[in-house]
C-alpha positions in Angstrom: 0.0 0.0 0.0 1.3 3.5 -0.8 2.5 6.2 2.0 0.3 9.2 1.4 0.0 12.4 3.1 -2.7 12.8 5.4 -2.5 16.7 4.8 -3.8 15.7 1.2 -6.2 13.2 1.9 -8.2 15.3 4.3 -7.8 18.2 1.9 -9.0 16.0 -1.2 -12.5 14.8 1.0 -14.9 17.6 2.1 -16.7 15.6 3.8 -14.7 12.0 5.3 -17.1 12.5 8.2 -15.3 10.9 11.2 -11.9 10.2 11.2 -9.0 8.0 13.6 -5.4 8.3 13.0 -3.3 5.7 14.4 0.4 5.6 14.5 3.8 6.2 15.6 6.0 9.4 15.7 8.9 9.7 13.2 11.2 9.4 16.4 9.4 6.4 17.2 9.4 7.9 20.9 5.8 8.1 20.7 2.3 6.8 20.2 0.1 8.8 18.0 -3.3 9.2 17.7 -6.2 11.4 16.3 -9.7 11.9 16.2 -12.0 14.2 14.4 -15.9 15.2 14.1 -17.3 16.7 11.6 -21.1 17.7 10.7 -23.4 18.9 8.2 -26.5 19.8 10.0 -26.9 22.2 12.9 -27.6 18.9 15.5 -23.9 17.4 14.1 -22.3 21.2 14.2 -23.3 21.6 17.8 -20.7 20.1 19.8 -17.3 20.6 21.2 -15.2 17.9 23.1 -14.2 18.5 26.9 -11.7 16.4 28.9 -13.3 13.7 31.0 -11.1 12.2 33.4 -8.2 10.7 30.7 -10.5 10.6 28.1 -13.0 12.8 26.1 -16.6 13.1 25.6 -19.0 15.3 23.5 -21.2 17.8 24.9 -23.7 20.2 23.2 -22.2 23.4 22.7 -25.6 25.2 23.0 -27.7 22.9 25.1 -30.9 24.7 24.1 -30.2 24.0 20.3 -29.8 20.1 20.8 -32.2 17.9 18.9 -31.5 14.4 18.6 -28.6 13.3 21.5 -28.4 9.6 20.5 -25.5 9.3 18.1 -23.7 12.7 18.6 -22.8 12.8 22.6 -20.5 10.1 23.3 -17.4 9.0 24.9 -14.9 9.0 21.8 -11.6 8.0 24.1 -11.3 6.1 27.0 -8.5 4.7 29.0 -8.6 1.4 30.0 -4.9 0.4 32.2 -2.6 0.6 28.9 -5.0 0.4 26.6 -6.5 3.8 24.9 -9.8 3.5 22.8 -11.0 5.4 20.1 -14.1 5.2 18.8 -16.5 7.3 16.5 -19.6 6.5 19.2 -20.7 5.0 22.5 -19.4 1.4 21.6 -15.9 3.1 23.4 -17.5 2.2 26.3 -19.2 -1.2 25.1 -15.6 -2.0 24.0 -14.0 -0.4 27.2 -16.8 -2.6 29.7 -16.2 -6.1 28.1 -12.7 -5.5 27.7 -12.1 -5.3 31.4 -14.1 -8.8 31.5 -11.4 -10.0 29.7 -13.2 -10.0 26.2 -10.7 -9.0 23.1 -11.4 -6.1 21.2 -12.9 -7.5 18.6 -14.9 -9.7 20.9 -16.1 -6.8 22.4 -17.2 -4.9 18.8 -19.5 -8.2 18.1 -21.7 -6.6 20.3 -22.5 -4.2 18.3 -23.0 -3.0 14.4 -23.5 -0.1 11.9 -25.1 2.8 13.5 -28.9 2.8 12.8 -28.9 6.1 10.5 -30.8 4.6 7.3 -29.6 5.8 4.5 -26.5 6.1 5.5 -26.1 3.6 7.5 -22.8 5.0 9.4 -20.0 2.9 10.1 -18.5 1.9 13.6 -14.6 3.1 13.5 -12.9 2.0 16.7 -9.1 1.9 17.4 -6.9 0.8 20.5 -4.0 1.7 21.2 -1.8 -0.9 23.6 1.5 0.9 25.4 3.2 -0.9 27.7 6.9 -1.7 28.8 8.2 0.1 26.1 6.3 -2.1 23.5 3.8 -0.4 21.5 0.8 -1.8 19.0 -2.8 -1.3 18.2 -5.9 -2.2 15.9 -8.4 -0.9 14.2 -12.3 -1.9 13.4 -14.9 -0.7 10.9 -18.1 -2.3 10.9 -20.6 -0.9 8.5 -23.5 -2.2 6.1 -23.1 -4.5 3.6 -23.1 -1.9 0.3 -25.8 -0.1 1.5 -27.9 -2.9 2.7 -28.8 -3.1 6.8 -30.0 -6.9 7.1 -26.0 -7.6 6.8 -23.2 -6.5 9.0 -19.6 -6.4 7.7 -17.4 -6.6 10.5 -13.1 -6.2 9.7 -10.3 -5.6 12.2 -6.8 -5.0 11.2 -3.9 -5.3 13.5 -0.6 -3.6 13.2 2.6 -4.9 15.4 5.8 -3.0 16.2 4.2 -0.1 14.0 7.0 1.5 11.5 7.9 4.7 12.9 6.8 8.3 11.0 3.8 6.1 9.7 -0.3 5.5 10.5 -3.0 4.4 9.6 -6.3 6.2 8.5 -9.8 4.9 8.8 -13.4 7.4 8.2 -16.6 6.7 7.9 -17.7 7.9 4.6 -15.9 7.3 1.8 -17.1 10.6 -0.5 -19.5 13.7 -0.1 -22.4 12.3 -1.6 -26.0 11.1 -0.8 -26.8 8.7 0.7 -22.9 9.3 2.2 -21.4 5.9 0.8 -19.2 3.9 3.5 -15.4 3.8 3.7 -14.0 0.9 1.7 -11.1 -1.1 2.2 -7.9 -1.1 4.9 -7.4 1.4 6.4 -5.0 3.9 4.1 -1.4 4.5 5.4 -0.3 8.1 6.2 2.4 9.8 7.0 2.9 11.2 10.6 5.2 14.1 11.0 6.4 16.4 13.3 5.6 17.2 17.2 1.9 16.7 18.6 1.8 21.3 18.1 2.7 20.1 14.3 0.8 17.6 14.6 -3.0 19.1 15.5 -2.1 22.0 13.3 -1.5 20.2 10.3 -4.7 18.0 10.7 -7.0 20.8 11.4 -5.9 23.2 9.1 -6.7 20.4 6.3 -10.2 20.1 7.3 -12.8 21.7 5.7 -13.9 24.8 7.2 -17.5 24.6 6.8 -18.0 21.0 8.1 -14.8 20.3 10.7 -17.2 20.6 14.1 -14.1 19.8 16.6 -10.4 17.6 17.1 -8.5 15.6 19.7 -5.0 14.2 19.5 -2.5 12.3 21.9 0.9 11.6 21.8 1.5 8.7 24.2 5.5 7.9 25.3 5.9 4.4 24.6 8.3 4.1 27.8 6.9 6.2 29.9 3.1 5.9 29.2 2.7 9.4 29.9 1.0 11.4 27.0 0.4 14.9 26.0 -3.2 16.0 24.4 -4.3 18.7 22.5 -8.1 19.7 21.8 -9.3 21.9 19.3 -13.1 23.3 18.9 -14.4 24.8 16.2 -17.0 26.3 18.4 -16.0 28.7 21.0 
């Protein structure tokens, strides 16, 4: 699969939806990941993400304007021990529950399927992120409709190992801007990660588009330490 720059992959979509980075720092000092919201109606625009003990969550940013809360307010990252999740909705905490009943992660995703949005028909996107002892991997998920179709549930995890340094991976949930908003397809594409997390966060919002980005969180986790540095960025303020 080709390296490609996620500065031109986000600038090339208008409209990828949800988006998780996963990867490793060019140093290879550090666990990277990133998660972004975006939204085309005033219900999805309508939120900002707050810190919630060492994860995030999504709150209304005008509580008087929310309509529907079900699929927008969310814990998108939660730490479990070693393990971070990342998830585009509130299977983070179906995966973060069953998980500490010993369940894998993809164990834990069975649980659950496509989010129940007809026609679109939203995919799931999930990461984890595993640090510990100086060793570092993760994995990612997408389960989504099959084409379209809700009586069938595709389900695919992907694993990455000793992940290469200065390199992620990059999984969203729609694929183009078009309607109904067709589904991601394939493995998650490899990106480029560069510079610090300041770099980082700039680069990724920056390439957003400015009518639809709604808000952005990204960590940089020391693979032998564990500490981690986060940076949040809302679109509303």
């Amino acid at each position: 699969m080709k390296l490609i720059s996620l500065k031109e992959e986000l600038m090339s979509n208008p409209y990828p939806g949800r988006g998780i980075v996963i990867g490793k720092s060019e140093d290879g000092k550090t666990a990277v990941t990133a998660y972004f919201i975006m939204g085309r109606s005033s219900n999805s625009r309508n939120r900002v993400f707050v810190e919630d003990g060492e994860g995030i969550r999504t709150e209304a940013f005008d509580p008087s304007k929310l309509e529907d809360p079900s699929l927008i307010i969310y814990a998108p990252v939660r730490v479990l021990g070693n393990k971070t999740i990342v998830t585009n909705g509130d299977q983070t905490d179906t995966i973060y529950e069953l998980m500490d009943k010993q369940s894998t992660f993809e164990q834990s995703l069975r649980e659950r399927e496509f989010e129940p949005d007809g026609p679109n028909y939203t995919p799931r996107i999930s990461g984890i992120m595993h640090v510990e002892n100086g060793n570092y991997n993760y994995a990612m998920s997408i389960l989504k409709s099959d084409n379209g179709r809700p009586e069938s549930c595709d389900r695919f995890t992907f694993a990455y190992n000793n992940p290469i340094n200065g390199e992620g991976r990059f999984i969203h949930t729609y694929a183009r801007n078009e309607n109904p908003l067709p589904s991601f397809e394939g493995e998650p594409k490899r990106v480029e990660i560069k510079g610090n997390i300041d770099e980082f966060t700039d680069m990724i919002w920056s390439s957003l588009n400015e009518d639809n980005k709604v808000s952005l969180f990204v960590r940089f986790i020391d693979i032998a330490t564990g500490k981690y540095e986060t940076r949040i960025i809302n679109k509303n303020k």
